[in-house]
C-alpha positions in Angstrom: -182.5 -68.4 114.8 -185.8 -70.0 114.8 -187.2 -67.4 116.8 -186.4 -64.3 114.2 -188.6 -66.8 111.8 -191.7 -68.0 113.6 -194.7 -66.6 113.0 -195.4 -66.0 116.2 -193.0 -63.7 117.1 -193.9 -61.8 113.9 -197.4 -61.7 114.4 -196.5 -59.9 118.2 -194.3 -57.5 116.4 -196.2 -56.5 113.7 -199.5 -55.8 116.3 -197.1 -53.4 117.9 -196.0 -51.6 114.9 -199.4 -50.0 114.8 -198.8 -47.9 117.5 -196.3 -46.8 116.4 -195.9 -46.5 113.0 -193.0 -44.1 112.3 -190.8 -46.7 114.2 -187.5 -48.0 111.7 -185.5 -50.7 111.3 -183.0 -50.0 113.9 -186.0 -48.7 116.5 -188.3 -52.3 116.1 -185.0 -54.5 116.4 -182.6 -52.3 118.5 -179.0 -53.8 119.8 -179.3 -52.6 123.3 -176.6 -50.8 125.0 -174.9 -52.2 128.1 -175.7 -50.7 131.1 -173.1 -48.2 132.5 -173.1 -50.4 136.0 -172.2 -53.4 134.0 -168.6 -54.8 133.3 -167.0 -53.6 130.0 -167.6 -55.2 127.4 -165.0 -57.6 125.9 -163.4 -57.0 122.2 -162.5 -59.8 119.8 -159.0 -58.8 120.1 -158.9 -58.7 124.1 -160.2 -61.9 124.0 -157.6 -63.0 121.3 -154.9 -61.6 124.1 -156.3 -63.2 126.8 -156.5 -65.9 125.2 -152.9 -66.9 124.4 -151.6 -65.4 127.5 -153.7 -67.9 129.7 -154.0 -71.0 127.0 -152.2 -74.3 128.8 -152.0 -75.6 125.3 -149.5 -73.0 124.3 -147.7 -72.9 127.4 -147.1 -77.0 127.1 -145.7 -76.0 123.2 -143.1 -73.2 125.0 -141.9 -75.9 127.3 -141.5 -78.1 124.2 -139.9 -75.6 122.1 -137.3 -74.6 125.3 -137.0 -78.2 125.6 -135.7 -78.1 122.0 -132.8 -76.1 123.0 -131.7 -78.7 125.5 -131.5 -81.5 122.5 -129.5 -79.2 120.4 -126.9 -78.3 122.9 -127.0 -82.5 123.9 -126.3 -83.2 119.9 -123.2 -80.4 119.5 -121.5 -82.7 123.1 -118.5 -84.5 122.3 -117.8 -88.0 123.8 -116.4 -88.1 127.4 -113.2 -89.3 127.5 -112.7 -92.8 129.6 -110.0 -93.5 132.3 -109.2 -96.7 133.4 -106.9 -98.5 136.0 -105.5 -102.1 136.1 -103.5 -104.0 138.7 -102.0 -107.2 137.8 -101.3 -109.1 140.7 -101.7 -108.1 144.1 -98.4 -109.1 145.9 -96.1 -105.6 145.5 -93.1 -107.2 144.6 -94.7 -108.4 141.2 -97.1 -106.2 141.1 -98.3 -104.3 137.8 -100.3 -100.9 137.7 -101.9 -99.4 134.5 -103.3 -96.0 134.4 -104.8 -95.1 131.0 -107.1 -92.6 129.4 -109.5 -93.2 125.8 -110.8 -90.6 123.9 -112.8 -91.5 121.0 -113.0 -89.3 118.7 -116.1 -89.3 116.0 -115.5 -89.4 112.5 -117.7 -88.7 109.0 -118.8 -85.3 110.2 -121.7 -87.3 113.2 -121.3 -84.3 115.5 -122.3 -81.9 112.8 -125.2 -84.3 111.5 -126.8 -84.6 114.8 -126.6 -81.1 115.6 -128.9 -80.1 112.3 -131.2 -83.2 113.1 -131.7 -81.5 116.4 -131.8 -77.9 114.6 -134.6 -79.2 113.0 -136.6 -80.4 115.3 -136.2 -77.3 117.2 -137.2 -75.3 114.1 -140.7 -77.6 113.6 -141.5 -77.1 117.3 -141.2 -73.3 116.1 -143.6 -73.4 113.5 -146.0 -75.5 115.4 -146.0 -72.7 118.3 -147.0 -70.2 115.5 -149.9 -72.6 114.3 -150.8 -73.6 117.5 -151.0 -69.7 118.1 -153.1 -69.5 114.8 -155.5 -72.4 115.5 -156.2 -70.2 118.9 -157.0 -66.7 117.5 -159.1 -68.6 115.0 -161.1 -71.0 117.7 -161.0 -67.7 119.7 -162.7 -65.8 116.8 -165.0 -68.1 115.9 -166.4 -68.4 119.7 -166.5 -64.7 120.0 -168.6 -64.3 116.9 -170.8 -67.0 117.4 -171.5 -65.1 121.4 -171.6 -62.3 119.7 -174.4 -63.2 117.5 -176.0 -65.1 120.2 -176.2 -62.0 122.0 -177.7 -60.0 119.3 -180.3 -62.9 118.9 -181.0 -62.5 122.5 -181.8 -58.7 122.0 -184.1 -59.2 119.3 -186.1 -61.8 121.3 -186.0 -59.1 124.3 -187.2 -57.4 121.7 -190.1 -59.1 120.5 -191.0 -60.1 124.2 -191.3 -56.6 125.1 -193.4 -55.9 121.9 -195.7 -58.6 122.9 -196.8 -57.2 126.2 -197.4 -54.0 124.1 -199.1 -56.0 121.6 -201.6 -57.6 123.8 -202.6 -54.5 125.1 -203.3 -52.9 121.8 -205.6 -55.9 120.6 -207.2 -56.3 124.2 -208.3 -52.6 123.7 -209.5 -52.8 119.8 -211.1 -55.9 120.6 -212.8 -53.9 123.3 -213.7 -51.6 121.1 -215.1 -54.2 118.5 -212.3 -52.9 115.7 -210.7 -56.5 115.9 -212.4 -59.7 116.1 -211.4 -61.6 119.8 -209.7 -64.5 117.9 -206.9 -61.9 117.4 -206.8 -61.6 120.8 -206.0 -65.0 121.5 -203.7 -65.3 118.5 -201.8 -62.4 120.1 -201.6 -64.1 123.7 -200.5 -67.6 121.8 -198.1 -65.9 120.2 -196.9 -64.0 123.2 -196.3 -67.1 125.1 -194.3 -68.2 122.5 -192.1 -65.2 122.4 -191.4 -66.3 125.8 -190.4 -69.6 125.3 -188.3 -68.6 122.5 -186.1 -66.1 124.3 -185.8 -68.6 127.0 -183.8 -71.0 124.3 -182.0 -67.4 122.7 -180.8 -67.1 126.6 -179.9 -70.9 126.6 -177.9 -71.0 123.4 -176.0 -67.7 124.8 -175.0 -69.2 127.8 -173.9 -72.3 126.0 -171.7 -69.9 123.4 -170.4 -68.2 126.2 -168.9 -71.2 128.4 -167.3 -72.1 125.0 -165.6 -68.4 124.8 -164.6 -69.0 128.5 -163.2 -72.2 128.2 -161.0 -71.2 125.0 -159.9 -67.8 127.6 -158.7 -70.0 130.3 -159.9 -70.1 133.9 -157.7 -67.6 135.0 -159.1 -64.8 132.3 -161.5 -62.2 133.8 -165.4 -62.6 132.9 -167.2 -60.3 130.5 -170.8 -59.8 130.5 -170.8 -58.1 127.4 -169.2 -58.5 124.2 -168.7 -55.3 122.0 -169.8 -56.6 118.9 -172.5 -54.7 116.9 -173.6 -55.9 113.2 -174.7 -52.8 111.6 -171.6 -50.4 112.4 -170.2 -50.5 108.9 -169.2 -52.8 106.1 -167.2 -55.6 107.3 -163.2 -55.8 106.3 -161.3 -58.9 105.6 -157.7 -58.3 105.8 -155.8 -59.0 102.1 -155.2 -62.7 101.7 -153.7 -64.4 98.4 -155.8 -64.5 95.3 -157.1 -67.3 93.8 -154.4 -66.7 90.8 -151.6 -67.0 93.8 -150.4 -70.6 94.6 -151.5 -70.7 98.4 -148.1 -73.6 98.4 -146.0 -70.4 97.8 -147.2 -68.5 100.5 -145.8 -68.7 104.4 -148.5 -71.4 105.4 -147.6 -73.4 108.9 -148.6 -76.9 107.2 -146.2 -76.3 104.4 -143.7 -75.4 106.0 -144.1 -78.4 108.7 -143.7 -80.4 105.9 -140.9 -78.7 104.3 -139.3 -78.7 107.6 -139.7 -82.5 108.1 -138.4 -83.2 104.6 -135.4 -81.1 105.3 -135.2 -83.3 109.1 -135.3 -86.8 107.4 -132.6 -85.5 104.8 -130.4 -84.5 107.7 -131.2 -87.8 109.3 -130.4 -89.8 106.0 -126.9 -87.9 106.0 -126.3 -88.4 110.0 -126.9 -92.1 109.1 -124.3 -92.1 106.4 -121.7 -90.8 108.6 -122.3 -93.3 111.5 -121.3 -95.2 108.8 -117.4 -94.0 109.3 -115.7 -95.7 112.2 -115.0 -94.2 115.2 -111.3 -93.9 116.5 -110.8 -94.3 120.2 -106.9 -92.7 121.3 -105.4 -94.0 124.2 -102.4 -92.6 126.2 -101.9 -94.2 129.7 -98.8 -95.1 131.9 -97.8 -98.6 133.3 -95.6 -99.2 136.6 -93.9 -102.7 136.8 -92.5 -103.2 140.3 -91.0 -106.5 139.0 -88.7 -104.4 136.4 -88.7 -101.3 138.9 -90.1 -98.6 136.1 -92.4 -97.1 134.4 -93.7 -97.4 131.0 -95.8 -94.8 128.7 -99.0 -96.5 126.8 -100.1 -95.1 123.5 -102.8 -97.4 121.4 -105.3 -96.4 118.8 -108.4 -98.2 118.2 -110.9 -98.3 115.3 -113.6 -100.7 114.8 -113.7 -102.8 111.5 -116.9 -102.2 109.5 -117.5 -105.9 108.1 -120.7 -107.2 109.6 -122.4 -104.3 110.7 -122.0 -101.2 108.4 -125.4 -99.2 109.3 -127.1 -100.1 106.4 -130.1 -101.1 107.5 -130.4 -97.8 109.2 -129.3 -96.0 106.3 -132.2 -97.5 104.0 -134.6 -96.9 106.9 -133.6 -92.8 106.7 -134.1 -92.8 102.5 -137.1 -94.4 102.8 -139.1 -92.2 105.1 -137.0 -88.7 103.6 -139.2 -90.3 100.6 -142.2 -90.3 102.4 -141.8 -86.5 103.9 -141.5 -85.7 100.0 -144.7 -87.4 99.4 -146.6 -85.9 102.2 -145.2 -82.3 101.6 -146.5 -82.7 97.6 -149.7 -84.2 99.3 -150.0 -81.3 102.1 -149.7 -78.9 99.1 -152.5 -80.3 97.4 -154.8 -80.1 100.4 -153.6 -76.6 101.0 -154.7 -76.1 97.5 -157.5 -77.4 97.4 -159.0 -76.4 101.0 -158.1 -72.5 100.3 -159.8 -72.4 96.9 -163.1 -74.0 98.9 -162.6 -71.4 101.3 -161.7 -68.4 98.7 -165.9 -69.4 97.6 -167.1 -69.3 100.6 -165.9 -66.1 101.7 -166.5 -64.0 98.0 -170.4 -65.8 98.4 -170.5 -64.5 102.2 -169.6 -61.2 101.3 -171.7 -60.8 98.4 -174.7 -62.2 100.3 -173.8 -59.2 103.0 -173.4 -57.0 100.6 -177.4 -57.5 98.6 -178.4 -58.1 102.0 -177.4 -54.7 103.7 -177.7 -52.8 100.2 -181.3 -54.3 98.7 -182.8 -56.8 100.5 -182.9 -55.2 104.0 -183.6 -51.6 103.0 -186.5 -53.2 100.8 -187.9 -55.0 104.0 -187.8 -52.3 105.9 -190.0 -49.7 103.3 -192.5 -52.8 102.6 -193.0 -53.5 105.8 -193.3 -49.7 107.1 -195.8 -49.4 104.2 -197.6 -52.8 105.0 -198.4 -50.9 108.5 -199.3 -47.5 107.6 -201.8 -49.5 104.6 -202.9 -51.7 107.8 -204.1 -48.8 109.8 -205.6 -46.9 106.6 -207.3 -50.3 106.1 -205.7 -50.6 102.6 -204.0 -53.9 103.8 -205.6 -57.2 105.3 -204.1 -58.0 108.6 -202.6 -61.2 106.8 -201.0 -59.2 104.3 -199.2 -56.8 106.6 -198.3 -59.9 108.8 -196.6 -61.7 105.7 -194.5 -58.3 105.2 -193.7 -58.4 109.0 -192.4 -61.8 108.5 -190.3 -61.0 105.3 -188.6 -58.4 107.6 -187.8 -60.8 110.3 -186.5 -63.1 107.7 -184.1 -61.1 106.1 -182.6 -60.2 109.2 -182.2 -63.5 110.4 -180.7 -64.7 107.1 -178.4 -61.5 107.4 -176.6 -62.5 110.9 -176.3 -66.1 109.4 -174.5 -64.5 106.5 -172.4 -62.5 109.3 -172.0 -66.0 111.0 -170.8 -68.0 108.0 -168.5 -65.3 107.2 -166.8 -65.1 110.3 -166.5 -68.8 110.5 -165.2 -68.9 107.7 -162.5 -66.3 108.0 -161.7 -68.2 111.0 -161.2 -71.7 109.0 -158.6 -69.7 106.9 -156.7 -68.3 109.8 -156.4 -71.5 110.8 -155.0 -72.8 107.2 -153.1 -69.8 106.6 -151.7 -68.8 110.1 -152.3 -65.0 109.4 -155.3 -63.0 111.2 -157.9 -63.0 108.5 -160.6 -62.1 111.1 -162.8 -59.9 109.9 -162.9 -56.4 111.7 -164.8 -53.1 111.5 -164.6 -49.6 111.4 
């Protein structure tokens, strides 16, 4: 960005628009086209793909979620039954040999209770695959982007270094022919050499975004030189999201329904707590051989403990107790929900307006005073200052435009992430 707004760079740009002074807008800042030898270029939503095919993060959440089907089918398992033998005495005249089996058998609906616990849990690992899948197209979206306008800074300072070679010559040969004093010759070649060092950082920064793009892709994900990704193709589209007059709590939002999902967990815990609070019984039916009497007798018991010291209430007030504090964290995840979308709604209605004046006033405007600032130049109708300072004004605006285009996607990307729908912006 600080290149697009240094005098400088302006000051090399504007020497070359009097050569040629028909030039517009999209001719003295072109977006260069990638080279047909070059690899394809890569689109926001191939990225997006990419991107959760190869992401280790979301691969770990599967594991988790199929994991979750494992606890549920562990909760719905009944108690094994328990066989036990006994010999009294080991001389075989006297001898005594019991052969018995216990099967408890749970009580108060535990079975049941666990099962939903587990339900549950299996449920929130759901949602957090989807969010988890939401905070990637959003990180994803947000990297692209900010490549993509990296790359679009990078061709204007290609730009702008190419101008200044073309710019040098034009003064060298005024100067020569003693229409231009020689200081703007060396005001051009200082200028040039800082167009230089200013691409250099453009090419830096792009480099940097890029690694950040590749990292998010995975190391398995093919390279892209080229993202396709041009600014001026049309007006940017936002996909529908809730209004400001629509409660954002109502809506299908991950973090909601996290905390819905946990409130609904702890109540199933609170009533898997009560029913460990039922005795178990524990039916036994077994067969005992006396060789003392010379025959065989059938065993039948039944067993229940007798709830006096310990009847699970400690656990019990443990469950209530933190079902009370999901509640309070699902009525305090609402209000940040709230609260962050309606920060977010503002940012995105001031983006798009500040697109909108830019593309419809500001930048047309720019463009005719600077054409005019030129043709006045070579008339001699305008000081070279003055045509400079409407060279600069161009430059400016179209910086300030792709950081409009920047804090709009970024934006869009903070509400996919809140809302876990693709609010990426597109165009046609």
């Amino acid at each position: 960005m600080r290149y697009l707004m240094a005098p400088l760079a302006t000051l090399v740009a504007l020497t070359a628009a009097t050569l040629l002074p028909s030039i517009s807008l999209a001719q003295a800042l072109p977006l260069a086209a990638v080279p047909a030898s070059a690899a394809p270029a890569l689109t926001l939503n191939e990225a997006i793909e990419l991107a959760l095919q190869f992401s280790p993060q979301l691969a770990a959440n599967q594991h988790e979620l199929a994991s979750g089907e494992g606890a549920v089918l562990q909760a719905g398992a009944r108690p094994n039954p328990e066989i036990q033998a006994l010999i009294e005495d080991t001389r075989r005249e006297s001898r005594t040999t019991t052969l018995q089996l216990a099967q408890p058998i749970e009580l108060g609906g535990k079975r049941s209770a666990r099962v939903a616990v587990a339900e549950l849990g299996q449920a929130q690992a759901s949602v957090d695959i989807q969010a988890r899948r939401s905070q990637v197209r959003a990180d994803v979206a947000e990297a692209f982007y900010n490549a993509a306008i990296a790359q679009e800074r990078v061709r204007l300072a290609q730009t702008s270094a190419d101008l200044a070679g073309r710019a040098a010559d034009a003064v060298t040969k005024r100067v020569t022919a003693g229409k231009v004093s020689p200081v703007e010759e060396t005001r051009v070649n200082v200028a040039r050499a800082g167009v230089r060092v200013e691409l250099l950082q453009a090419e830096g920064e792009l480099r940097s975004s890029r690694q950040r793009l590749a990292l998010l892709l995975g190391p398995a994900a093919p390279r892209a030189q080229t993202l396709d990704w041009r600014p001026d193709t049309g007006a940017v589209q936002v996909q529908a999201l809730p209004t400001t007059d629509t409660p954002v709590a109502s809506q299908d939002v991950p973090a909601l329904r996290l905390a819905r999902l946990e409130v609904d967990r702890r109540q199933a815990m609170v009533d898997l707590e009560r029913a460990r609070r039922v005795p178990d019984l524990t039916l036994t039916l077994g067969a005992k051989r006396d060789e003392t009497m010379g025959r065989n007798q059938t065993i039948i018991g039944i067993a229940m403990p007798l709830p006096v010291w310990d009847t699970n209430r400690g656990n019990l007030l443990q469950a209530l107790k933190l079902h009370d504090k999901a509640e309070a964290d699902l009525q305090a995840a609402q209000i940040r929900v709230e609260t962050e979308w309606a920060q977010l709604n503002e940012r995105l209605r001031s983006a798009q307006a500040e697109i909108q004046a830019l593309r419809s006033e500001i930048l047309p405007g720019a463009e005719s005073a600077w054409q005019a600032a030129v043709t006045g130049f070579e008339l001699g109708k305008f000081s070279f200052l003055e045509t400079l300072d409407a060279q600069r004004t161009l430059l400016q605006a179209r910086a300030q435009y792709l950081r409009a285009l920047s804090d709009l996607y970024r934006t869009t990307s903070d509400i996919d992430r809140l809302l876990g729908s693709s609010a990426a912006p597109s165009q046609p």
